[in-house]
BALOBA-1460 file (C-alpha; in Angstrom, 3 decimals):
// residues 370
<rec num="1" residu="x" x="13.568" y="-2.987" z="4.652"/>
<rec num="2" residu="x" x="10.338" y="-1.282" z="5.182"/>
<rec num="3" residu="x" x="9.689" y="1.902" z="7.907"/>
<rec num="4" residu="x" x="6.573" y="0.225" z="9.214"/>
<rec num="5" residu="x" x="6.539" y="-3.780" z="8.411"/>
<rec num="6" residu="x" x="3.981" y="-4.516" z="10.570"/>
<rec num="7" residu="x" x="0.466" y="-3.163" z="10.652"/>
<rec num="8" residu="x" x="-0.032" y="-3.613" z="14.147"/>
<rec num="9" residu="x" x="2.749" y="-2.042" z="15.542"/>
<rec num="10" residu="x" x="4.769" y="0.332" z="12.577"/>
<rec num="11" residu="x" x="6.456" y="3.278" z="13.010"/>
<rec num="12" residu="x" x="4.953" y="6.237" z="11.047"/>
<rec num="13" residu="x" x="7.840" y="7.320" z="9.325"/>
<rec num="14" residu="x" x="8.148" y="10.649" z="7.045"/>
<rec num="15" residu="x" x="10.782" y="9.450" z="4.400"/>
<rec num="16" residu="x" x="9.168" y="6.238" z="2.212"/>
<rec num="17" residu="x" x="11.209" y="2.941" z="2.340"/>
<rec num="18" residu="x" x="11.171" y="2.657" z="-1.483"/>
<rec num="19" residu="x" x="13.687" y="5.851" z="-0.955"/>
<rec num="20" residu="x" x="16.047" y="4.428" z="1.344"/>
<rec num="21" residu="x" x="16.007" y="1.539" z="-1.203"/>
<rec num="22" residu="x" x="16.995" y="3.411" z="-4.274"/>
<rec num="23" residu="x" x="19.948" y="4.891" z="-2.873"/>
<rec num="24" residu="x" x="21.013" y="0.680" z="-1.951"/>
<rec num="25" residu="x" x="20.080" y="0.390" z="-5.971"/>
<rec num="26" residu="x" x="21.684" y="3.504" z="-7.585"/>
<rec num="27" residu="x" x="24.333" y="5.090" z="-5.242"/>
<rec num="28" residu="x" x="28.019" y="4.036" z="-6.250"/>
<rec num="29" residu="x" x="29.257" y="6.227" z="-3.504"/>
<rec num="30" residu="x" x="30.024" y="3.897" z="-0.468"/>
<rec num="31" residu="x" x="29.719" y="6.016" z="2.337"/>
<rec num="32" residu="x" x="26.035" y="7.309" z="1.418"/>
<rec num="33" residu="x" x="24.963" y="2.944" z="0.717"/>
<rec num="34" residu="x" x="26.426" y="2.787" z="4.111"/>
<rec num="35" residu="x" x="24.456" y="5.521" z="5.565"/>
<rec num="36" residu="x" x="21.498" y="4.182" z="3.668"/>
<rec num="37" residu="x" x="22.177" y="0.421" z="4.831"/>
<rec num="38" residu="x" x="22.094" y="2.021" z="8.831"/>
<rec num="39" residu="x" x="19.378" y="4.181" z="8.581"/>
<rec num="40" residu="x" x="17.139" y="0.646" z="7.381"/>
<rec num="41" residu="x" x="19.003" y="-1.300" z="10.173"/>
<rec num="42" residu="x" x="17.849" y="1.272" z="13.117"/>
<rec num="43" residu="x" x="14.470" y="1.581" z="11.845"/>
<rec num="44" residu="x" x="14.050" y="-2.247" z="11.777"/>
<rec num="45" residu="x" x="15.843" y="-2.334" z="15.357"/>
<rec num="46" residu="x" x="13.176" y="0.383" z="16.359"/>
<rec num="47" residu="x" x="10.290" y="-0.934" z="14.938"/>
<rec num="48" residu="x" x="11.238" y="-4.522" z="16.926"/>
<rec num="49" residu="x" x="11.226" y="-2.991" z="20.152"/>
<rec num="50" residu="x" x="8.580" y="-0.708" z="19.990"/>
<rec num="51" residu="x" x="5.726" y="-1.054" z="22.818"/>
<rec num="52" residu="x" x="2.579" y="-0.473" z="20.963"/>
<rec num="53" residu="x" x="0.053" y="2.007" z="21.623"/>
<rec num="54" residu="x" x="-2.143" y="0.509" z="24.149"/>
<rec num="55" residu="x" x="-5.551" y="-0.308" z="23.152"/>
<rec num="56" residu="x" x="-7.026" y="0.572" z="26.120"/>
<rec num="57" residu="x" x="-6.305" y="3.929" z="25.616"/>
<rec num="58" residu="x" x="-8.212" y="3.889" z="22.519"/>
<rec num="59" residu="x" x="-10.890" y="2.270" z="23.588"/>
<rec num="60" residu="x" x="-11.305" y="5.442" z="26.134"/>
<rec num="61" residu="x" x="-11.264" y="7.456" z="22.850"/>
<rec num="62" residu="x" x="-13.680" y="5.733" z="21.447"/>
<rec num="63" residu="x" x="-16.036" y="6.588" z="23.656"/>
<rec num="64" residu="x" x="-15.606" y="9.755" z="23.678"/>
<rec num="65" residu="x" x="-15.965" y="9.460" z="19.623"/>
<rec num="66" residu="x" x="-19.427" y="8.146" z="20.406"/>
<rec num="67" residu="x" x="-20.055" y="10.761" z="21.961"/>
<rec num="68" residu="x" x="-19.786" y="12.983" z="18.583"/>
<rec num="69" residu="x" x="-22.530" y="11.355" z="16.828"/>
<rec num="70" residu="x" x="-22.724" y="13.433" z="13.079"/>
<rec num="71" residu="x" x="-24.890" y="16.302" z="13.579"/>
<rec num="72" residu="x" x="-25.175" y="19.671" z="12.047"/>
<rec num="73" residu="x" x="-22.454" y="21.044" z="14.598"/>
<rec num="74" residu="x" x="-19.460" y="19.054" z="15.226"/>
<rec num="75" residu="x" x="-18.462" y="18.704" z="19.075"/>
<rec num="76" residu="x" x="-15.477" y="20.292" z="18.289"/>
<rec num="77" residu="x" x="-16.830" y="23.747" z="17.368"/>
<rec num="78" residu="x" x="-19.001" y="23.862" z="20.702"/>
<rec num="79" residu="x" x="-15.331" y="23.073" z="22.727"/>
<rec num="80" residu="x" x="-14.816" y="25.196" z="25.575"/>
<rec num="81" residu="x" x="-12.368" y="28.134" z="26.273"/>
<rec num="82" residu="x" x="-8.542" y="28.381" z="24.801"/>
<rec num="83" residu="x" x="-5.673" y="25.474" z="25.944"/>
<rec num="84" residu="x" x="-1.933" y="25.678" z="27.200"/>
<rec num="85" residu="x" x="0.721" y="23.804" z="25.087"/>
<rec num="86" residu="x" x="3.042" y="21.376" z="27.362"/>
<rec num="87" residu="x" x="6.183" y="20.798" z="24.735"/>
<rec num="88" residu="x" x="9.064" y="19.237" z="25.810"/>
<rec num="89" residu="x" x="12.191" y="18.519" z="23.684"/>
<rec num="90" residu="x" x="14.887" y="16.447" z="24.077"/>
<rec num="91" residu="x" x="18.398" y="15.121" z="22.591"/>
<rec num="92" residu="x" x="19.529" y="11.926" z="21.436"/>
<rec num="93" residu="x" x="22.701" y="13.476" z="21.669"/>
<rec num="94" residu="x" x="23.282" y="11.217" z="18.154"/>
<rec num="95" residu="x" x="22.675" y="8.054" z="20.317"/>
<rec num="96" residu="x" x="19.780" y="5.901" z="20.311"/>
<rec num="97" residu="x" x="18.525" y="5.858" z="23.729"/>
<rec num="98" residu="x" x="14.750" y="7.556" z="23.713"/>
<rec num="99" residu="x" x="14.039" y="9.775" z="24.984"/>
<rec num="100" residu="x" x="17.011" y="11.234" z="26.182"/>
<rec num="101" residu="x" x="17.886" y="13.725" z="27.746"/>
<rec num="102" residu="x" x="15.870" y="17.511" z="28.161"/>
<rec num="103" residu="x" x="16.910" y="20.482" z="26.088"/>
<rec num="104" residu="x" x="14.198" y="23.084" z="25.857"/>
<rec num="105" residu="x" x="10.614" y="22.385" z="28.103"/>
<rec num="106" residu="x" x="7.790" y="24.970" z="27.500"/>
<rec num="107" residu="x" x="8.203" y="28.354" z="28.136"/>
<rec num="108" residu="x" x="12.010" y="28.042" z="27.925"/>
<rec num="109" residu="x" x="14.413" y="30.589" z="25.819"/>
<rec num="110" residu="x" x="15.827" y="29.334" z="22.801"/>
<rec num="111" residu="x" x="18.652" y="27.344" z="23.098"/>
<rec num="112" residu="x" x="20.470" y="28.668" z="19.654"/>
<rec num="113" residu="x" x="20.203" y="24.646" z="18.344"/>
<rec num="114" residu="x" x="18.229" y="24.998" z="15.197"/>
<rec num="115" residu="x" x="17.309" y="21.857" z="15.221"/>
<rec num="116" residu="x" x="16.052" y="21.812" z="18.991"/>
<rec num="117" residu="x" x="14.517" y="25.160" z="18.535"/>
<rec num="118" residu="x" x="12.376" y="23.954" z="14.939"/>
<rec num="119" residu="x" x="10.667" y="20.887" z="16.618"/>
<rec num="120" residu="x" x="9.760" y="23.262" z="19.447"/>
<rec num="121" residu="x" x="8.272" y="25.791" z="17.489"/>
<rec num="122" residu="x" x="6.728" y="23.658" z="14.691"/>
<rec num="123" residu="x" x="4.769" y="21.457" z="17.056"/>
<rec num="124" residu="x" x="3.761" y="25.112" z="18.881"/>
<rec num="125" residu="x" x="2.729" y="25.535" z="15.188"/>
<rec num="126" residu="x" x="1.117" y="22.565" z="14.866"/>
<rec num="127" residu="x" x="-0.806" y="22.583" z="18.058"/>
<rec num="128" residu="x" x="-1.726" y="25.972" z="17.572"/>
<rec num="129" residu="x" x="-3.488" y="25.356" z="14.201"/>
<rec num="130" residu="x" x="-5.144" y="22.154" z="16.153"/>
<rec num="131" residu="x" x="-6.597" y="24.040" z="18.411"/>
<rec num="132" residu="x" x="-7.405" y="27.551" z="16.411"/>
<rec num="133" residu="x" x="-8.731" y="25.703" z="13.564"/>
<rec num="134" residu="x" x="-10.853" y="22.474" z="15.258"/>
<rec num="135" residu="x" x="-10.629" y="23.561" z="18.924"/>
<rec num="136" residu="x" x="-8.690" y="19.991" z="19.259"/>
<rec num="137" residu="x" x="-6.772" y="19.687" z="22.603"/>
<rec num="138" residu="x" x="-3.552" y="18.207" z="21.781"/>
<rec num="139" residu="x" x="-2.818" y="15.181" z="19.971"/>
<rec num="140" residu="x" x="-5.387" y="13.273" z="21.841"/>
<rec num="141" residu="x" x="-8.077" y="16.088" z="22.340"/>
<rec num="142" residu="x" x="-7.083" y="15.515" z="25.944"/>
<rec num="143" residu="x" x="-4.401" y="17.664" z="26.790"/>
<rec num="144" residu="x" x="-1.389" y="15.080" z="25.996"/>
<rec num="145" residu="x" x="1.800" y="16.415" z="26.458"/>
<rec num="146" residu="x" x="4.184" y="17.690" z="23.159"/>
<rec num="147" residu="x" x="7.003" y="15.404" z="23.250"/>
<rec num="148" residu="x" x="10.146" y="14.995" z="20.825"/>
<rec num="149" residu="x" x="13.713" y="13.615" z="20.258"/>
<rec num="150" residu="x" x="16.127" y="15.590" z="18.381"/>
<rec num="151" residu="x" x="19.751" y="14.499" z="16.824"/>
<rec num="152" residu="x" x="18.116" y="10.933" z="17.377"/>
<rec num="153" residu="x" x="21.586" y="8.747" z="16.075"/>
<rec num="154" residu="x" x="23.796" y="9.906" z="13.657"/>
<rec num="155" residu="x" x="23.152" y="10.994" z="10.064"/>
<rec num="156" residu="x" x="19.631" y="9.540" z="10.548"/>
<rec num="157" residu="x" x="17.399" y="10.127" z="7.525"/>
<rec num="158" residu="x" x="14.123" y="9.974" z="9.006"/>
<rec num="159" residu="x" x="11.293" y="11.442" z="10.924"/>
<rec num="160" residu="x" x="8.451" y="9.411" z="13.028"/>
<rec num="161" residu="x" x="5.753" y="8.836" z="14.957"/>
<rec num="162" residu="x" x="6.550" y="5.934" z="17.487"/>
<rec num="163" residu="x" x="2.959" y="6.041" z="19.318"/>
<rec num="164" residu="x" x="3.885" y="8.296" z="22.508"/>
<rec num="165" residu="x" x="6.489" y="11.471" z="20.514"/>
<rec num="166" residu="x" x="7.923" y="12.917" z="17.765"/>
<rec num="167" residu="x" x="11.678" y="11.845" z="16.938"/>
<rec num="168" residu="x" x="13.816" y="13.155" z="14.236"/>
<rec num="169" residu="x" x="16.854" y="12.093" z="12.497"/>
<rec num="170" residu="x" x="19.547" y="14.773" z="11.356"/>
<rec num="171" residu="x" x="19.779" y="13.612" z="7.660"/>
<rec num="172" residu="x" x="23.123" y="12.410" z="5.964"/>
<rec num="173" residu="x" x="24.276" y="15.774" z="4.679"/>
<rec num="174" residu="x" x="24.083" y="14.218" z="1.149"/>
<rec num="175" residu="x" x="20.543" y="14.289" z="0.548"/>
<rec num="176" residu="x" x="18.504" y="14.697" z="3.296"/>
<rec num="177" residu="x" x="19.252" y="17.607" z="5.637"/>
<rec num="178" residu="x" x="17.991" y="17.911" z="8.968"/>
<rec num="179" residu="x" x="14.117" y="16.627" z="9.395"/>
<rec num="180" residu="x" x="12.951" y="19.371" z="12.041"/>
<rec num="181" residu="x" x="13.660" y="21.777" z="8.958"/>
<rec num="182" residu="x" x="10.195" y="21.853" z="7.460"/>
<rec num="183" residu="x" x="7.095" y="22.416" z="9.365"/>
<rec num="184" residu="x" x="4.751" y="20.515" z="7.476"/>
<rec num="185" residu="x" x="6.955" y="17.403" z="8.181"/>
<rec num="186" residu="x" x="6.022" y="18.526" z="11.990"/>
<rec num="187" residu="x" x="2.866" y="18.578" z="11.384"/>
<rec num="188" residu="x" x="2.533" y="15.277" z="9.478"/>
<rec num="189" residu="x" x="4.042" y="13.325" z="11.976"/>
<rec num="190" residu="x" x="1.844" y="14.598" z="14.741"/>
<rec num="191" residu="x" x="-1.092" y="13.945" z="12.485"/>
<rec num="192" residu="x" x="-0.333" y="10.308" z="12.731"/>
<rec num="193" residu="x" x="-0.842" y="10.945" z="16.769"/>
<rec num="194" residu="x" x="-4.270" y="12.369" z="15.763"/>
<rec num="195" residu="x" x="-5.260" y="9.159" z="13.678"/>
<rec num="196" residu="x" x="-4.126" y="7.075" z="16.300"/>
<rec num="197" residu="x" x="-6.362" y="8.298" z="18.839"/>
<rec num="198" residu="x" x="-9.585" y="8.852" z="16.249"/>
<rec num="199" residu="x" x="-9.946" y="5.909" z="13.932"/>
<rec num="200" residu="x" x="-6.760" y="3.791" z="14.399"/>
<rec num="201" residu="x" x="-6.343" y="3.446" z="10.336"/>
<rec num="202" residu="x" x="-4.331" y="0.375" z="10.264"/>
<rec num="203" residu="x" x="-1.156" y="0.419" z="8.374"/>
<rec num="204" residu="x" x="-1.923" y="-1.471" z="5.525"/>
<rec num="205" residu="x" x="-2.966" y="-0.960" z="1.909"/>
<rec num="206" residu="x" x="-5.420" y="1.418" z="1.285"/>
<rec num="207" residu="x" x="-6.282" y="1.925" z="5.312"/>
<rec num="208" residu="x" x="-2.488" y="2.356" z="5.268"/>
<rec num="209" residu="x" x="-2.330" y="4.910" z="2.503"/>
<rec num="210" residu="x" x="-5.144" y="7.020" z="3.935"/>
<rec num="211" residu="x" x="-3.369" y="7.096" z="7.536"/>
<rec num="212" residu="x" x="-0.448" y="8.538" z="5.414"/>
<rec num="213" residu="x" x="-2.478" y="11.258" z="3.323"/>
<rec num="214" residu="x" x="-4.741" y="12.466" z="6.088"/>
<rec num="215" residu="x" x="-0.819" y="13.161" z="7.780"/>
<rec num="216" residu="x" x="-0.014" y="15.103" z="4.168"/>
<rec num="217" residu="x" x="-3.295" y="17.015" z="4.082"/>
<rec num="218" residu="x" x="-2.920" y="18.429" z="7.879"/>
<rec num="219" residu="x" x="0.664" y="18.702" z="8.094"/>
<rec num="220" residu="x" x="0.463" y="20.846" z="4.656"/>
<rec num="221" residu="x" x="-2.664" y="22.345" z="6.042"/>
<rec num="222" residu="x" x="-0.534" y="23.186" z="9.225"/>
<rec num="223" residu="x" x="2.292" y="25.161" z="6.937"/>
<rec num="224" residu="x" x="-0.100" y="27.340" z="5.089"/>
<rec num="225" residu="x" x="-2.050" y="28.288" z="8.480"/>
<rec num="226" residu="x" x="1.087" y="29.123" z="9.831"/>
<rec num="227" residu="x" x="1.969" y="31.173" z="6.665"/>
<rec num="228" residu="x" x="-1.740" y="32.635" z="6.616"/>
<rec num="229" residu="x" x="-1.276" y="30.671" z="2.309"/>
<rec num="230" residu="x" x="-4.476" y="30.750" z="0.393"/>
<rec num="231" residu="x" x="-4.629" y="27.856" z="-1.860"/>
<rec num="232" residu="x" x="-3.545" y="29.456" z="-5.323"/>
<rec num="233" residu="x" x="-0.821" y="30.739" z="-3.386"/>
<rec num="234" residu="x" x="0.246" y="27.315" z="-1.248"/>
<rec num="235" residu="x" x="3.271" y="24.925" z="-2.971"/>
<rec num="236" residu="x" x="1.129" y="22.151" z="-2.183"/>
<rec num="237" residu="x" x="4.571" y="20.073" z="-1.533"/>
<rec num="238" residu="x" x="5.206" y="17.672" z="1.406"/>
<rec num="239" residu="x" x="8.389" y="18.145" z="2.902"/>
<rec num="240" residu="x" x="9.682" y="21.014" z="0.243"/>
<rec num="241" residu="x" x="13.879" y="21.866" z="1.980"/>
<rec num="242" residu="x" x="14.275" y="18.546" z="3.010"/>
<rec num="243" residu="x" x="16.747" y="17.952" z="-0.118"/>
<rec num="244" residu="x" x="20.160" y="18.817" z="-0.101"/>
<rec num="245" residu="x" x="21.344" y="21.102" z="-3.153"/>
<rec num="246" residu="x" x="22.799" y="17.699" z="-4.894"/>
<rec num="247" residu="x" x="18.851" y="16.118" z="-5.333"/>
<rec num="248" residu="x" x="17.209" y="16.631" z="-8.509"/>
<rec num="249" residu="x" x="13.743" y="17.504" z="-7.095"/>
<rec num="250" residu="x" x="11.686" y="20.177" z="-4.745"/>
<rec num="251" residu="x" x="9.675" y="17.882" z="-2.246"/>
<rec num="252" residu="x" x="9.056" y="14.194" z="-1.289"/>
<rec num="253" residu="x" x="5.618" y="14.530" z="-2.304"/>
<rec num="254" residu="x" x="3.212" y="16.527" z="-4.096"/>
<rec num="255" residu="x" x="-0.596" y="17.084" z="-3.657"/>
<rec num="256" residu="x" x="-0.529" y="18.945" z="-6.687"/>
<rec num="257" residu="x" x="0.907" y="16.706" z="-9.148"/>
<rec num="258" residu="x" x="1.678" y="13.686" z="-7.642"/>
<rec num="259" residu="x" x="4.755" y="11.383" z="-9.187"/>
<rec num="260" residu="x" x="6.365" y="14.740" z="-10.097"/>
<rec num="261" residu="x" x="7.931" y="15.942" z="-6.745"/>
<rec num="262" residu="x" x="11.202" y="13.859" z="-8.207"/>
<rec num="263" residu="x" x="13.430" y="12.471" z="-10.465"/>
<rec num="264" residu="x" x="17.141" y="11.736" z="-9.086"/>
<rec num="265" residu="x" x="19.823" y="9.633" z="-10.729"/>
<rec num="266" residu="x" x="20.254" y="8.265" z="-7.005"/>
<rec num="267" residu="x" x="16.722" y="8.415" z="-5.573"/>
<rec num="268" residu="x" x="14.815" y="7.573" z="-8.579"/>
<rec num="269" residu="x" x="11.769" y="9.069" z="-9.645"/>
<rec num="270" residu="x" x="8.818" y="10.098" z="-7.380"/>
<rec num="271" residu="x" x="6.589" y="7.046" z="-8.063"/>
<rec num="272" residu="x" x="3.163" y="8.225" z="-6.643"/>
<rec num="273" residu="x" x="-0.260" y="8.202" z="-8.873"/>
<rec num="274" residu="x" x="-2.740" y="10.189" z="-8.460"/>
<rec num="275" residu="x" x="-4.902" y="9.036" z="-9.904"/>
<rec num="276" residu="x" x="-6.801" y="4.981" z="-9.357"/>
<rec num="277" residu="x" x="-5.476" y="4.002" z="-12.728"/>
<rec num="278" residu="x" x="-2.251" y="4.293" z="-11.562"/>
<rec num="279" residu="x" x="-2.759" y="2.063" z="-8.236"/>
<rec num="280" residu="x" x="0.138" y="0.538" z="-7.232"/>
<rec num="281" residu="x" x="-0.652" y="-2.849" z="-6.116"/>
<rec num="282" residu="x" x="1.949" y="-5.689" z="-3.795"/>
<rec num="283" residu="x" x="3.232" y="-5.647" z="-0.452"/>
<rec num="284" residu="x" x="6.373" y="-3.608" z="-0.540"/>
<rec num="285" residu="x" x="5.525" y="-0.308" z="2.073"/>
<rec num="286" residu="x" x="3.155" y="-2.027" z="4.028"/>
<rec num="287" residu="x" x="1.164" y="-2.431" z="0.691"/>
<rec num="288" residu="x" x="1.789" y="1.049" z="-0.333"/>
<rec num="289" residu="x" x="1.451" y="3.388" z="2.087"/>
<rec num="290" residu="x" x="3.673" y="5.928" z="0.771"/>
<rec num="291" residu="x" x="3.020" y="5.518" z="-2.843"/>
<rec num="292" residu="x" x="-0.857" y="5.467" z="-3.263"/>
<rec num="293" residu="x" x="-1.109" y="7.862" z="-0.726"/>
<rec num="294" residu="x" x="-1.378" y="10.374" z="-3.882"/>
<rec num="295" residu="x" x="-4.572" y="9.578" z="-5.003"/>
<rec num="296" residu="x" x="-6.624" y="10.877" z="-2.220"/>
<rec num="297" residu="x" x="-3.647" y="13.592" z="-1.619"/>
<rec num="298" residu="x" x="-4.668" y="14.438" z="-5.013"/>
<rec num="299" residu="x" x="-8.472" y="14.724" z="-4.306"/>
<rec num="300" residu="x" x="-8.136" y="16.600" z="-1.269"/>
<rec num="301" residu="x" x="-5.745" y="19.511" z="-3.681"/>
<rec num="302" residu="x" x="-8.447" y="19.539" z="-5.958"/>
<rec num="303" residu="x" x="-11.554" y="20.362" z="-4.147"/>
<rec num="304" residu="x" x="-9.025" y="22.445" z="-2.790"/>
<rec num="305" residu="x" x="-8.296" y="24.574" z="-5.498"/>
<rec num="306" residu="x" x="-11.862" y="24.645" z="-6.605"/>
<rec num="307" residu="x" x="-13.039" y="26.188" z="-3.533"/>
<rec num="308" residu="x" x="-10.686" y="28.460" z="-2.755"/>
<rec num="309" residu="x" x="-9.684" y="31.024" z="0.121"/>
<rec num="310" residu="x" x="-8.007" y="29.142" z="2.903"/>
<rec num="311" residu="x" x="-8.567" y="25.457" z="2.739"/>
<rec num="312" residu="x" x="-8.496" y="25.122" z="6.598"/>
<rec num="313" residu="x" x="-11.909" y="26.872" z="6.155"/>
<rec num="314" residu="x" x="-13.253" y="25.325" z="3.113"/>
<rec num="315" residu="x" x="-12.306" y="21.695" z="2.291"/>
<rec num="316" residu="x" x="-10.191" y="21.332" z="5.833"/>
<rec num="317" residu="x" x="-13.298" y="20.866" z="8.317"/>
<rec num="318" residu="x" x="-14.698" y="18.444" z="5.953"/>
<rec num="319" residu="x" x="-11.480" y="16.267" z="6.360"/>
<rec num="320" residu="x" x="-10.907" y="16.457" z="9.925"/>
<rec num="321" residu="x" x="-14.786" y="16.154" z="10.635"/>
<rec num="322" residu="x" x="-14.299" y="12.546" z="9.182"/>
<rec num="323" residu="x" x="-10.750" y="11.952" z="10.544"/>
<rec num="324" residu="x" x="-12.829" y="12.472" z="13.761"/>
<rec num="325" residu="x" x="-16.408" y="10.930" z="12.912"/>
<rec num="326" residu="x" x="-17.629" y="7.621" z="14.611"/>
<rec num="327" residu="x" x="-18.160" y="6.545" z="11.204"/>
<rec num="328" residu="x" x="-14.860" y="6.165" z="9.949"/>
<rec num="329" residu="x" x="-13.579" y="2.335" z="10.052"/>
<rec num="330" residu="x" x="-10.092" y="1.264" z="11.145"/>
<rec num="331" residu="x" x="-10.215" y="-0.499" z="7.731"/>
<rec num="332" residu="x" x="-11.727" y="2.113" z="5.909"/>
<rec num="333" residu="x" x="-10.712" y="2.383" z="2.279"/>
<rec num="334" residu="x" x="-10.752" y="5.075" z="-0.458"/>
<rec num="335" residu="x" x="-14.140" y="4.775" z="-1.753"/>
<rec num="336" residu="x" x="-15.783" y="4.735" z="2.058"/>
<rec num="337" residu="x" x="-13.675" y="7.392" z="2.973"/>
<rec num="338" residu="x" x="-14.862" y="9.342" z="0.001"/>
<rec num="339" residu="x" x="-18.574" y="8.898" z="0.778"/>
<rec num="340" residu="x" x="-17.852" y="9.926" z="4.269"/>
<rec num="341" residu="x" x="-16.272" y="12.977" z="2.998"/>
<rec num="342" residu="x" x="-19.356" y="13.693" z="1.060"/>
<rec num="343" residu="x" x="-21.335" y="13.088" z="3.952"/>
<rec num="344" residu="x" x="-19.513" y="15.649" z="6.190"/>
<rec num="345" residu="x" x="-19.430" y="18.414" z="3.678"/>
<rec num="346" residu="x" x="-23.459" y="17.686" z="3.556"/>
<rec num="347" residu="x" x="-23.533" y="18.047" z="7.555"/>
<rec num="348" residu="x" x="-21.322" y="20.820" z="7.896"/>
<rec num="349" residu="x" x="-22.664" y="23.270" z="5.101"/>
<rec num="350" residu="x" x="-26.221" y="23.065" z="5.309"/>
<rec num="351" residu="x" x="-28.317" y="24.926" z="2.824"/>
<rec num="352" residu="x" x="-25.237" y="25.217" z="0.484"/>
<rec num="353" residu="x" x="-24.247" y="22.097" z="-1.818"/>
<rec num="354" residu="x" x="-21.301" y="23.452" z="-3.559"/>
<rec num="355" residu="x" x="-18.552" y="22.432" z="-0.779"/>
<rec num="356" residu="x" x="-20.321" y="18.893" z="-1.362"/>
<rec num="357" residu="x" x="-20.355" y="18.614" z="-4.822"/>
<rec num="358" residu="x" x="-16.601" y="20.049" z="-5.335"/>
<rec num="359" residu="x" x="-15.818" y="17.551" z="-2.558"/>
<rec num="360" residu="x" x="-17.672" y="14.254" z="-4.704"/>
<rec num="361" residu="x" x="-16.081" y="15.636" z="-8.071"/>
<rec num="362" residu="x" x="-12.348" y="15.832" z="-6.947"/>
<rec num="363" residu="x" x="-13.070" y="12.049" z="-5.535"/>
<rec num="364" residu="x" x="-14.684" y="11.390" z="-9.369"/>
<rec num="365" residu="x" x="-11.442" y="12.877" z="-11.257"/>
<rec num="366" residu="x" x="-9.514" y="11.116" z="-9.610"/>
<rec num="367" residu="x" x="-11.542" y="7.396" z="-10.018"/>
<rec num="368" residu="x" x="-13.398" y="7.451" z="-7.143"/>
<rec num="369" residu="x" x="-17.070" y="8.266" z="-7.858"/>
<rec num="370" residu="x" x="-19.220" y="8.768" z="-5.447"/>
């Protein structure tokens, strides 16, 4: 059962399906198959009744995207003075009722829940870097209100984006612990709220897999600006404390070294590329979402590392001026994407090629010239 089944209405979940479906394969244990088995059957129930984002509220955005036609200076460097945050958190209370009911609003004391207290911080986190970094206003440049669904069911292993908040399971206790735990998984799932209201990637093959790195790149991006990380110094991991102690592996992905993040006698062996020669084709994850997802993960950590410093101030603007540009395609794939990158790195460094040409080579070693 995949997270997201439908490309015109999917749920933009953190954990991949092909994980959930290992466990089904290898787990003798019949309580964890169990959890495993309810974990697919709420996502699917989810996923069913979701309302999807309305179109018309895109089509606002787009206009305003017009409005950013590529220039020398992006709009979003000329934005005007600092933001307020407008986070509000609630429970499940282990039900499945959204969004239930209010635990901690903005400006509120901690309330001694880790859980409660790590999706309000991390999206402060995550906002915060939106805002310091790209002058971005929220999730939809517009001042949208921060909110998110803790202890959402019981023993859920997930985290997702369902189009208006953030909601996040509490893990089984066998593999997964709690999904508010890691701030880059905050700042993924957010991400997907940016996409949403800039290009509208749709969830399918290669569109599909570049809605789900752009959420890797800025959600990682998110952890190191919180952690001030220069990029030698950065894990480069995507969700890294998300495993219990009994997993055989550090992270659910890695930018670094994709397919390596991995290898569990339950949850099988992190199956990524990253590189085109290891494209997985078919339909299985909305035509691999998850999986091939590495590849331009992979180019992003190189021109990365080749630069340098922070990458929120090298490779970073580059990414998010494209996320962001008029130019980018609902059904953009890798290669476009790539060219685009170029293209921003051109317009946003002027007079110095070298953030350009690191830029086209990662895309090149990882079979995608440009």
């Amino acid at each position: 059962m995949d997270c997201s089944e439908s490309s015109r209405n999917p749920l933009h979940c953190f954990l991949p399906p092909h994980m959930t479906d290992a466990i089904l394969t290898n787990a003798s244990d019949r309580r964890i198959r169990k959890l495993a088995i309810r974990t697919q059957q709420i996502t699917h129930s989810l996923r069913s009744a979701r309302i999807g984002f309305d179109e018309s509220e895109r089509a606002a955005r787009q206009i305003h995207r017009r409005d950013r036609l590529v220039s020398a200076t992006p709009q979003w460097a000329l934005a005007p003075g600092p933001t307020t945050k407008n986070r509000t958190i609630y429970s499940a209370n282990s039900a499945e009722k959204l969004p239930g009911t209010v635990v901690r609003s903005e400006g509120g004391p901690p309330t001694g829940d880790p859980v409660t207290d790590e999706a309000y911080e991390y999206m402060g986190d995550t906002f915060d870097f939106y805002w310091d970094v790209f002058a971005r206003d929220s999730i939809d440049d517009r001042s949208m209100a921060l909110d998110g669904t803790v202890h959402f069911s019981r023993d859920y292993d997930n985290a997702f984006w369902d189009g208006r908040r953030m909601i996040y399971g509490d893990g089984d206790g066998e593999q997964f612990e709690r999904f508010t735990k890691a701030v880059d998984v905050i700042g993924h799932e957010m991400t997907h709220g940016v996409t949403q209201y800039e290009s509208g990637l749709i969830y399918f093959g290669q569109p599909g897999a570049l809605n789900e790195s752009i959420s890797d790149v800025f959600g990682t991006l998110v952890k190191q600006f919180k952690l001030r990380q220069t990029v030698d110094k950065a894990d480069w991991l995507i969700g890294q404390g998300l495993f219990t102690s009994s997993v055989h592996g550090v992270a659910i992905r890695s930018m670094k070294a994709p397919g390596t993040a991995y290898d569990d006698p339950i949850l099988g062996k992190d199956p990524q590329p990253g590189h085109m020669s290891g494209y997985v084709p078919g339909l299985a994850d909305s035509g691999g979402v998850h999986t091939n997802s590495g590849i331009p993960n992979h180019a992003f950590y190189l021109a990365a590392a080749r630069l340098g410093g922070y990458a929120w101030e090298t490779v970073g603007p580059v990414w998010y001026a494209t996320v962001s540009s008029p130019l980018l395609s609902k059904t953009a794939k890798f290669r476009s994407f790539a060219r685009l990158t170029v293209l921003m790195a051109r317009q946003l460094f002027p007079g110095d090629n070298t953030v350009q040409q690191t830029v086209a080579q990662a895309w090149s070693d990882v079979g995608l010239a440009v």
